[in-house]
Biotite code that builds the C-alpha atoms (Angstrom):
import biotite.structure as struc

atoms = struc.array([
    struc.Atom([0.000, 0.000, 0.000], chain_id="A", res_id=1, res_name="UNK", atom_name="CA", element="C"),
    struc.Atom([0.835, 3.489, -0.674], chain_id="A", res_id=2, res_name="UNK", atom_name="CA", element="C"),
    struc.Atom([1.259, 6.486, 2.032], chain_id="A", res_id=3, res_name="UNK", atom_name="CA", element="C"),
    struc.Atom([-0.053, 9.360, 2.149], chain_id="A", res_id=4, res_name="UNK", atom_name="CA", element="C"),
    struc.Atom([2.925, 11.017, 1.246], chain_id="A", res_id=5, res_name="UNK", atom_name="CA", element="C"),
    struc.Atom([3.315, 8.461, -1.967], chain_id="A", res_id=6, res_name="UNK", atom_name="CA", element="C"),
    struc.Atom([-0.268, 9.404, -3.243], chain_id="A", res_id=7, res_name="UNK", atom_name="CA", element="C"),
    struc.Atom([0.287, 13.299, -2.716], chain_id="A", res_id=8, res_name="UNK", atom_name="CA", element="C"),
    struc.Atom([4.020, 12.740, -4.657], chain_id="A", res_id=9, res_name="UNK", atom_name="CA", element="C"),
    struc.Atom([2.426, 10.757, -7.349], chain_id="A", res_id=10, res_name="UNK", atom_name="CA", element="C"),
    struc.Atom([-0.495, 13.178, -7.442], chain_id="A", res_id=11, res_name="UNK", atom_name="CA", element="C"),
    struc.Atom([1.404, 16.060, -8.198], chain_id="A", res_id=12, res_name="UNK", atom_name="CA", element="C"),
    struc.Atom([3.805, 14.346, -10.591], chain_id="A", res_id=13, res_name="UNK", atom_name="CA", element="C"),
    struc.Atom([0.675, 13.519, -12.861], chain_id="A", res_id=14, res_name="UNK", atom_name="CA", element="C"),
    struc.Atom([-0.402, 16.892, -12.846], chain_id="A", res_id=15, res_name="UNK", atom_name="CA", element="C"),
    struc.Atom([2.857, 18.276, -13.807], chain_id="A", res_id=16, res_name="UNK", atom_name="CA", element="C"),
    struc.Atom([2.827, 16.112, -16.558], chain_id="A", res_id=17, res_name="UNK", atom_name="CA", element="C"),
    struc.Atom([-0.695, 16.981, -17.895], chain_id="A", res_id=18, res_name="UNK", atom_name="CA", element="C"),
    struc.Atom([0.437, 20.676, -16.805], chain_id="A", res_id=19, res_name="UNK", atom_name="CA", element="C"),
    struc.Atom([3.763, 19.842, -19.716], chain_id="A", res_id=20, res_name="UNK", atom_name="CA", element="C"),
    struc.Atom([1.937, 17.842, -22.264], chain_id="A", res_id=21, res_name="UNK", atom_name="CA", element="C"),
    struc.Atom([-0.849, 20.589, -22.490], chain_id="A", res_id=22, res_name="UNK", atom_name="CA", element="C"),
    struc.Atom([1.558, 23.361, -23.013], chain_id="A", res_id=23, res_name="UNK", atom_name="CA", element="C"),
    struc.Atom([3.553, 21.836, -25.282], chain_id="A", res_id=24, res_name="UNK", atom_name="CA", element="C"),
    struc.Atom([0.565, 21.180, -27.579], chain_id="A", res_id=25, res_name="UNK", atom_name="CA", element="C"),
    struc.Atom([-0.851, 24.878, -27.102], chain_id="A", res_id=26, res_name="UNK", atom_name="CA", element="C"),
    struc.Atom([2.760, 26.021, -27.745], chain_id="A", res_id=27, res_name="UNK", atom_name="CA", element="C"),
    struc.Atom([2.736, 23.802, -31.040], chain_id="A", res_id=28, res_name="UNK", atom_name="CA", element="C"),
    struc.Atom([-0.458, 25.073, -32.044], chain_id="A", res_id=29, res_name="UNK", atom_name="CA", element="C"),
    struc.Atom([0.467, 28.526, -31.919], chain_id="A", res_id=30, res_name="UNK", atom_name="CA", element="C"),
    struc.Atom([3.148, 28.123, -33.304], chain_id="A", res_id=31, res_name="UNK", atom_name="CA", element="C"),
    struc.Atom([1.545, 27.126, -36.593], chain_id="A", res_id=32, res_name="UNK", atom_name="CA", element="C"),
    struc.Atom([-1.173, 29.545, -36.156], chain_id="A", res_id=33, res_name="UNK", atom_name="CA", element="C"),
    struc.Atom([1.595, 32.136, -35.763], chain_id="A", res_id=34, res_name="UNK", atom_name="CA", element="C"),
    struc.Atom([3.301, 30.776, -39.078], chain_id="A", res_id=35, res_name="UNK", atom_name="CA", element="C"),
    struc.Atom([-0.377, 30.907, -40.411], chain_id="A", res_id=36, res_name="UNK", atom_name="CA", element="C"),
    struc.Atom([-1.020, 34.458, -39.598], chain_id="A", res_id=37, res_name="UNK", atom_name="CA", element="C"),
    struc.Atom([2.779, 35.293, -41.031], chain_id="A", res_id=38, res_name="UNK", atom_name="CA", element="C"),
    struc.Atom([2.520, 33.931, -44.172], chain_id="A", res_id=39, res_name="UNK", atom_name="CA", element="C"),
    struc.Atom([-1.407, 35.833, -44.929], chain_id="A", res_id=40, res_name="UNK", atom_name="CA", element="C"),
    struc.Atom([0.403, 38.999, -43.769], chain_id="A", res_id=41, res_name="UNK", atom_name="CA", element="C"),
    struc.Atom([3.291, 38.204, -46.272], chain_id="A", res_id=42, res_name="UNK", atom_name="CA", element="C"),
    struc.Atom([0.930, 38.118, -49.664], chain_id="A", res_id=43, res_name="UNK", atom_name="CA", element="C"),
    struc.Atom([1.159, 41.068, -51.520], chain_id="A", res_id=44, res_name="UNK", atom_name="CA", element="C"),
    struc.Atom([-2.110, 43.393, -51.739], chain_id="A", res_id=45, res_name="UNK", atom_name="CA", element="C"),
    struc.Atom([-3.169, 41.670, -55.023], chain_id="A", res_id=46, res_name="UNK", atom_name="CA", element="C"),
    struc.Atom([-2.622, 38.158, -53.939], chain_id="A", res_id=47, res_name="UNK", atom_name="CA", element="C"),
    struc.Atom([-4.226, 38.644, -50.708], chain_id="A", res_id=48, res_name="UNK", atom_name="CA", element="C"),
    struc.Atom([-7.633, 40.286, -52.327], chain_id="A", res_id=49, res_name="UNK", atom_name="CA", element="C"),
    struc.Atom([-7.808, 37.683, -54.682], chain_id="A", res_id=50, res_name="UNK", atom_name="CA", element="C"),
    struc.Atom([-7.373, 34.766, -52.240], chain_id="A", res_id=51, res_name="UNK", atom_name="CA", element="C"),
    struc.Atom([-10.238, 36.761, -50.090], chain_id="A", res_id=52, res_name="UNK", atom_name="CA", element="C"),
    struc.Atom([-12.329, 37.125, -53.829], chain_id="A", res_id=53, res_name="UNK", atom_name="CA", element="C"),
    struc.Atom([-12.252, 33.432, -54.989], chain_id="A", res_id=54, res_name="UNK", atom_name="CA", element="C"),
    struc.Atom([-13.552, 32.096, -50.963], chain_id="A", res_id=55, res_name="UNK", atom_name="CA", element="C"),
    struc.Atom([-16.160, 34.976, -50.930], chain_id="A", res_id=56, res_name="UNK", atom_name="CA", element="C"),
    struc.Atom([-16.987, 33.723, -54.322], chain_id="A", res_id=57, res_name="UNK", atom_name="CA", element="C"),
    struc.Atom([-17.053, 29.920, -53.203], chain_id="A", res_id=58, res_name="UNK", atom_name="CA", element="C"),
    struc.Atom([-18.890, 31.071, -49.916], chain_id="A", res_id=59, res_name="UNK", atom_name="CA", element="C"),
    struc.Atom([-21.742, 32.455, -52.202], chain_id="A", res_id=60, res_name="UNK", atom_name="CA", element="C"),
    struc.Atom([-21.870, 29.796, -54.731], chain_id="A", res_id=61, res_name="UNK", atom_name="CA", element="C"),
    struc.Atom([-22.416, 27.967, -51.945], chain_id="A", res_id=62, res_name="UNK", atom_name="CA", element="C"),
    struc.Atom([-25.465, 29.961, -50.163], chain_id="A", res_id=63, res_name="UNK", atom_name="CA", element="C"),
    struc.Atom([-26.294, 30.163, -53.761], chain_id="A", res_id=64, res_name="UNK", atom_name="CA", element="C"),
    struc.Atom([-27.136, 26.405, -54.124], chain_id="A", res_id=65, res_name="UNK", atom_name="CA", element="C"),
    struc.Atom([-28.023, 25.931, -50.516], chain_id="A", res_id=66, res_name="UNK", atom_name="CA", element="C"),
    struc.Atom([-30.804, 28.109, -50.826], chain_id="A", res_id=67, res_name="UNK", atom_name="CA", element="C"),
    struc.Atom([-32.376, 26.700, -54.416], chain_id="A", res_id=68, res_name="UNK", atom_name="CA", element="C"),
    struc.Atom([-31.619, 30.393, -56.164], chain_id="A", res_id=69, res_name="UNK", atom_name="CA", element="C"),
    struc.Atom([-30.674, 30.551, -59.492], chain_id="A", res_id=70, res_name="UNK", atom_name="CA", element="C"),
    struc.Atom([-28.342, 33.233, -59.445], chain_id="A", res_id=71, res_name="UNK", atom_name="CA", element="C"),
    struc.Atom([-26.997, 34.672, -62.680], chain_id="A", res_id=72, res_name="UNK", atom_name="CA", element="C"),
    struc.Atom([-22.852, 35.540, -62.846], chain_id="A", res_id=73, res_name="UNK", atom_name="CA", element="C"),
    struc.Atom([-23.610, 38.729, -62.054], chain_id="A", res_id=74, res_name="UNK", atom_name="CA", element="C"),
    struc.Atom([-25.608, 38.509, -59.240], chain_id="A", res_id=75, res_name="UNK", atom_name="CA", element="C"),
    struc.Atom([-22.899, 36.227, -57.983], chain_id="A", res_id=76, res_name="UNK", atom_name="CA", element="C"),
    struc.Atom([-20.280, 38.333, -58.131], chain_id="A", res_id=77, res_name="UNK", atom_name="CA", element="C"),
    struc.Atom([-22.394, 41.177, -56.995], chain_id="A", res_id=78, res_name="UNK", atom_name="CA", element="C"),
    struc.Atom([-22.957, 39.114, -53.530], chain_id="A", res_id=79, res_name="UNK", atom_name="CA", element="C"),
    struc.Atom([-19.534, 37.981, -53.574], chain_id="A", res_id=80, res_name="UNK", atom_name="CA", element="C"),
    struc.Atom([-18.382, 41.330, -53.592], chain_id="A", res_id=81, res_name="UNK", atom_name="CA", element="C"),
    struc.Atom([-20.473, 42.756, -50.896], chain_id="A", res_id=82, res_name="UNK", atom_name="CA", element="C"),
    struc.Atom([-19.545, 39.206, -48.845], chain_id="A", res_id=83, res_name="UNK", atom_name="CA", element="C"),
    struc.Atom([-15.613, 39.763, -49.361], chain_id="A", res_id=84, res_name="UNK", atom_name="CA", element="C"),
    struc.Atom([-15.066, 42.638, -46.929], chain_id="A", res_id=85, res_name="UNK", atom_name="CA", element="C"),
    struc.Atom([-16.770, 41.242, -43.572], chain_id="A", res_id=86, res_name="UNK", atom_name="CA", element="C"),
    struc.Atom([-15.404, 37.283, -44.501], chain_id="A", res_id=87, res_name="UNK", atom_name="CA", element="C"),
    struc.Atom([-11.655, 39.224, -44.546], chain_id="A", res_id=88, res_name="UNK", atom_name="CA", element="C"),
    struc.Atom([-12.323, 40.746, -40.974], chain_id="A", res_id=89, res_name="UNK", atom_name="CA", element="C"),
    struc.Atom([-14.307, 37.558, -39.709], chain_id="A", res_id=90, res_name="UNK", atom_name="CA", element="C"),
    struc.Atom([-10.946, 35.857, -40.811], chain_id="A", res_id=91, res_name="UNK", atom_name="CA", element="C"),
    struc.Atom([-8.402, 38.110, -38.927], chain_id="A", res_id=92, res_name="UNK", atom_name="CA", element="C"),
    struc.Atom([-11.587, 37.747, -35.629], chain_id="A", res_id=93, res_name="UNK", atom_name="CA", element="C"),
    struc.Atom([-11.420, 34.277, -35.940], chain_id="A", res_id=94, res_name="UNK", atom_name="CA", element="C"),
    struc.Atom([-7.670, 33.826, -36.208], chain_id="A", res_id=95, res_name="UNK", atom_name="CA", element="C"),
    struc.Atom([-7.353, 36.142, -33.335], chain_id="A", res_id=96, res_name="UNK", atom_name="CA", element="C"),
    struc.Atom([-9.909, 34.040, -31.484], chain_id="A", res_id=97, res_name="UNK", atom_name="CA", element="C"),
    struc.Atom([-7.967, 30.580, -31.543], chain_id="A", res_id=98, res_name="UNK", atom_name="CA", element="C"),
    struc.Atom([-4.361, 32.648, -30.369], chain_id="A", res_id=99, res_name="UNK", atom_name="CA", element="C"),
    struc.Atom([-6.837, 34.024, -27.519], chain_id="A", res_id=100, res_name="UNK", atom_name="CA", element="C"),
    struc.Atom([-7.482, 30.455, -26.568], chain_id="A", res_id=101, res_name="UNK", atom_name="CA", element="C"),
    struc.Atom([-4.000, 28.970, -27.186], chain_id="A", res_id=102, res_name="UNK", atom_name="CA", element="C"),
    struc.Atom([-2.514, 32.135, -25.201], chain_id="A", res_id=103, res_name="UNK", atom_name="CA", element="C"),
    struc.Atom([-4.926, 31.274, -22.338], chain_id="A", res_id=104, res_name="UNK", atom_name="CA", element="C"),
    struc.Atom([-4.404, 27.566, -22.309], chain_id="A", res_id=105, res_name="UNK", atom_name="CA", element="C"),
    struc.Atom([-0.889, 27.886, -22.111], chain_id="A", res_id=106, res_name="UNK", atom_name="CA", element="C"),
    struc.Atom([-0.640, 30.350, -19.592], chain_id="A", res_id=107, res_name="UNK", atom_name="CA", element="C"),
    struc.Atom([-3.729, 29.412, -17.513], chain_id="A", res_id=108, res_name="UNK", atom_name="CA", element="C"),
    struc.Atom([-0.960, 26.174, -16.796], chain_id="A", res_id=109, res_name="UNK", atom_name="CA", element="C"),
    struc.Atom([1.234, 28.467, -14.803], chain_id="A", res_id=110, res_name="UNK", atom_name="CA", element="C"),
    struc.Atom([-0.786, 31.266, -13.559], chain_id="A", res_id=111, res_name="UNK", atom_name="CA", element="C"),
    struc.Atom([-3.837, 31.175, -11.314], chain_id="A", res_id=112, res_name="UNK", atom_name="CA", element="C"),
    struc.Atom([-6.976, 32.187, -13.046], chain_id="A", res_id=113, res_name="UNK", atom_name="CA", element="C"),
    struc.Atom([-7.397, 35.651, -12.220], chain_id="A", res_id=114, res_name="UNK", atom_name="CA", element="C"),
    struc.Atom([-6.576, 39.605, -13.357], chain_id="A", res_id=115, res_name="UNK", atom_name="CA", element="C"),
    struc.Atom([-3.263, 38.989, -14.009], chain_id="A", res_id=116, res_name="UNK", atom_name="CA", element="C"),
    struc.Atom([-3.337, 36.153, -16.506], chain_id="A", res_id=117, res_name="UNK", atom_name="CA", element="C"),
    struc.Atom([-6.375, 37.759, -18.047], chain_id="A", res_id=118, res_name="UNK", atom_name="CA", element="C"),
    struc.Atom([-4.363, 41.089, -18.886], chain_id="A", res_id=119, res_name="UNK", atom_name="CA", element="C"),
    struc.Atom([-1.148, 38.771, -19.840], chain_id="A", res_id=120, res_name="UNK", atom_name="CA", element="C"),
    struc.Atom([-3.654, 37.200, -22.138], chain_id="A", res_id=121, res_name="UNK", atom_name="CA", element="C"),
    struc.Atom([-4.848, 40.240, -23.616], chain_id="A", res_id=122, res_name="UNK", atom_name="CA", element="C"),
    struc.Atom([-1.492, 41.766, -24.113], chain_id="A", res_id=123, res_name="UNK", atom_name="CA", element="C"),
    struc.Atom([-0.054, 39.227, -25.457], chain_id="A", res_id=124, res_name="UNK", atom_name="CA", element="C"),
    struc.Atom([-3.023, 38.834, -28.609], chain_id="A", res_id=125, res_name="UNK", atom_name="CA", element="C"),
    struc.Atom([-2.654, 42.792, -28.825], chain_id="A", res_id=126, res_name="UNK", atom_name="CA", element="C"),
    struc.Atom([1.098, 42.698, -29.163], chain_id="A", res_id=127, res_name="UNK", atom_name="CA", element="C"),
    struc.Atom([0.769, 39.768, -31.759], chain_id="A", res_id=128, res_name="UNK", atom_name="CA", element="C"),
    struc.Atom([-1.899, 41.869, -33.743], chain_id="A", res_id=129, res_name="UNK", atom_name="CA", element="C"),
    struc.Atom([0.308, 45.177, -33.232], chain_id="A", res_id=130, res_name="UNK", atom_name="CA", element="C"),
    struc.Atom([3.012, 43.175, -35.062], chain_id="A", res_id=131, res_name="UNK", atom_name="CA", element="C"),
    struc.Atom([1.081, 41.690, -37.643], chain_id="A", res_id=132, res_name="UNK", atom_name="CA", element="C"),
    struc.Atom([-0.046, 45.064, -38.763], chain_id="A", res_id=133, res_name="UNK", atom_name="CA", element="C"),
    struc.Atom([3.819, 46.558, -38.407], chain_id="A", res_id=134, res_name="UNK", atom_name="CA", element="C"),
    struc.Atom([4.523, 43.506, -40.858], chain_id="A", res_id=135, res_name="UNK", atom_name="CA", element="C"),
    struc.Atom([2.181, 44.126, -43.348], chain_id="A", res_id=136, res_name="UNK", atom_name="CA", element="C"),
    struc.Atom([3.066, 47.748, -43.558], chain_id="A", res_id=137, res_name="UNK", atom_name="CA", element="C"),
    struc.Atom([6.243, 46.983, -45.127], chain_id="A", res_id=138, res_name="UNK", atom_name="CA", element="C"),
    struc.Atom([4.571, 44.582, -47.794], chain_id="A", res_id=139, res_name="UNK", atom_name="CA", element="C"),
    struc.Atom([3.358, 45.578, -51.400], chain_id="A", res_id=140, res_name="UNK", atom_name="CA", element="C"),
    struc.Atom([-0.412, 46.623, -51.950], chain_id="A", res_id=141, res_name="UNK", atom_name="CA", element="C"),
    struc.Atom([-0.843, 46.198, -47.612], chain_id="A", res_id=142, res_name="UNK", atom_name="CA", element="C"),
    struc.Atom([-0.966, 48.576, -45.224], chain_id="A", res_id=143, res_name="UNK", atom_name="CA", element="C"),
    struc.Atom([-1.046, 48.472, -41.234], chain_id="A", res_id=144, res_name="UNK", atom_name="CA", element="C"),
    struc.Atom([-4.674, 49.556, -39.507], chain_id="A", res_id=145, res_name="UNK", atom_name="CA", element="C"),
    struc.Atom([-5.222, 50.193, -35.783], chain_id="A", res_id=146, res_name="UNK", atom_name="CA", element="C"),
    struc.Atom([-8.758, 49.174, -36.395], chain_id="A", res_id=147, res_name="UNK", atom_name="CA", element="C"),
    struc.Atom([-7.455, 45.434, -37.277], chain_id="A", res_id=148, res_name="UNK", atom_name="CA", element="C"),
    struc.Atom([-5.719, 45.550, -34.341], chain_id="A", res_id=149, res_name="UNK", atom_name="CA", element="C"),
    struc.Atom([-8.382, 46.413, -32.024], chain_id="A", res_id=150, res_name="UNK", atom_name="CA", element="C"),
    struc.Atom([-10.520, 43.716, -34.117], chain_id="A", res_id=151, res_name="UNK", atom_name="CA", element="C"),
    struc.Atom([-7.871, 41.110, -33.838], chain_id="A", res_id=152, res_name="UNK", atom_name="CA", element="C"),
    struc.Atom([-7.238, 41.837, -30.160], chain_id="A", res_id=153, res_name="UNK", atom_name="CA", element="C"),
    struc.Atom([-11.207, 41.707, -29.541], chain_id="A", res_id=154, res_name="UNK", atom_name="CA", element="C"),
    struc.Atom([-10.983, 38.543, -31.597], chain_id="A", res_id=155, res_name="UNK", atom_name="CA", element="C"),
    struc.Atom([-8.252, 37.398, -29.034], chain_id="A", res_id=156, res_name="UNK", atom_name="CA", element="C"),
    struc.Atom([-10.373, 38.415, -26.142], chain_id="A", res_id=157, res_name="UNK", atom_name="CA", element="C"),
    struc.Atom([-13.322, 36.606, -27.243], chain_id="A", res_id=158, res_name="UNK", atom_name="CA", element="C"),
    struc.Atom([-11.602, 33.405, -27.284], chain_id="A", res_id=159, res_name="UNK", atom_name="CA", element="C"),
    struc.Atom([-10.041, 33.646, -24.011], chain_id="A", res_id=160, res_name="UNK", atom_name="CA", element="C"),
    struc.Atom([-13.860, 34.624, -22.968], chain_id="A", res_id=161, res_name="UNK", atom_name="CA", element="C"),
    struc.Atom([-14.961, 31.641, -24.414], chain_id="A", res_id=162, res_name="UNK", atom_name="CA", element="C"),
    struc.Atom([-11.907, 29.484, -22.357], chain_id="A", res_id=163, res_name="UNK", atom_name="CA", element="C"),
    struc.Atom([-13.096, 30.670, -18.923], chain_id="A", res_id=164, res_name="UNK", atom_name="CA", element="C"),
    struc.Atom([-16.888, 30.385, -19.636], chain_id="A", res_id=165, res_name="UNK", atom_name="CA", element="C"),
    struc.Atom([-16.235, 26.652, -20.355], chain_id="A", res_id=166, res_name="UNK", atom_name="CA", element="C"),
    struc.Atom([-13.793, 26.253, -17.515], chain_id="A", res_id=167, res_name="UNK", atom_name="CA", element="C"),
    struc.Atom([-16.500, 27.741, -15.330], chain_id="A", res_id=168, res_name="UNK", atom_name="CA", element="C"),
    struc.Atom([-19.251, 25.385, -16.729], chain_id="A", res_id=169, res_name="UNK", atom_name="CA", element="C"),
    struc.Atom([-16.793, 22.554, -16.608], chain_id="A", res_id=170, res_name="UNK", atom_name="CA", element="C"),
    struc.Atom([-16.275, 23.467, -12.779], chain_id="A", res_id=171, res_name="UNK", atom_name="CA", element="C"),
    struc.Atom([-20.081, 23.868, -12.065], chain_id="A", res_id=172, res_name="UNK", atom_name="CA", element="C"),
    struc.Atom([-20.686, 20.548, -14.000], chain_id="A", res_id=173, res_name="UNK", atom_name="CA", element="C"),
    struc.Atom([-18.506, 18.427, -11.951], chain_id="A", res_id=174, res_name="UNK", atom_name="CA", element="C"),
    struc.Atom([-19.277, 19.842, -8.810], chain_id="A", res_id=175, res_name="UNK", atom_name="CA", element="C"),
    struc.Atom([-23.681, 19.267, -9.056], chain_id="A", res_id=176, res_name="UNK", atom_name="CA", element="C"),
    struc.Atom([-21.935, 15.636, -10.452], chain_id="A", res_id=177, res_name="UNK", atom_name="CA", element="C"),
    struc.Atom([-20.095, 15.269, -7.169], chain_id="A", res_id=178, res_name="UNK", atom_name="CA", element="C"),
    struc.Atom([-22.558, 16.016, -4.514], chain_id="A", res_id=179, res_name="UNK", atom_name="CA", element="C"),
    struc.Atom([-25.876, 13.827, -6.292], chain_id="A", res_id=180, res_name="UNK", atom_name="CA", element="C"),
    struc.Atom([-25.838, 10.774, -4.772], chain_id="A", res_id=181, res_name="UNK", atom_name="CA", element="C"),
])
């Protein structure tokens, strides 16, 4: 049989482990999302608007045939038009969104839930946005915008949002699970 002391020992090597593995894979993740992010900011103006074109054109050739409308090419590409601009800034929200939850996840490892990881958290998405705009400034046909920043960092926010409200239901879950009997 075990002591005490054995369980407590083997207790808190487990949890270092699951405390290792999880921010290794959050650090992985953002990693590639980082590389992601890098290599969108690195197409020139005219690559990058016709990469946004041909999805806003796929997205509505899409709700085109999901809806039973027979649209004509121009209608099409009338929609797809009006659909390019908010897709682009749901894109650079959404990106945003998953760093805001890989940020927290990693972090959230280390530091108790609480002010300080929340601004740490923050910062950290509106440094990554700040520098993803400073990147693009130097590229062809791109230009940096504080308003993508605030729009990437409220992406960012969002997600890390989104990581405490499930923690919280998570929590709440398990503890009306632990006291039926």
């Amino acid at each position: 049989m075990k002591s005490k002391k054995q369980k407590k020992s083997l207790f808190r090597d487990r949890l270092m482990l699951r405390r290792l593995l999880v921010t290794f894979a959050a650090a992985v993740l953002l990693g590639a999302l980082y590389s992601l992010i890098f290599s969108f900011s690195a197409q020139e103006g005219g690559e990058s608007g016709s990469l946004s074109r041909m999805i806003s054109e796929k997205c509505v050739g899409f709700l085109n045939w999901l809806s039973g409308s027979r649209w004509n090419e121009a209608k099409e590409a009338e929609v797809a038009g009006w659909f390019e601009y908010p897709l682009r800034k749901l894109a650079h929200f959404s990106e945003y969104a998953c760093m805001g939850v890989l940020v927290y996840t990693l972090w959230s490892q280390w530091i108790s839930r609480g002010k300080r990881l929340y601004i740490l958290t923050a910062a950290w998405v509106f440094l990554s946005a700040a520098g993803d705009e400073f990147h693009q400034y130097f590229v062809p046909g791109r230009c940096a915008s504080f308003a993508d920043v605030l729009l990437d960092t409220g992406g960012g926010v969002f997600g890390m949002l989104f990581c405490m409200v499930s923690w919280g239901l998570c929590r709440r879950h398990s503890t009306k699970k632990k006291s039926m009997p």
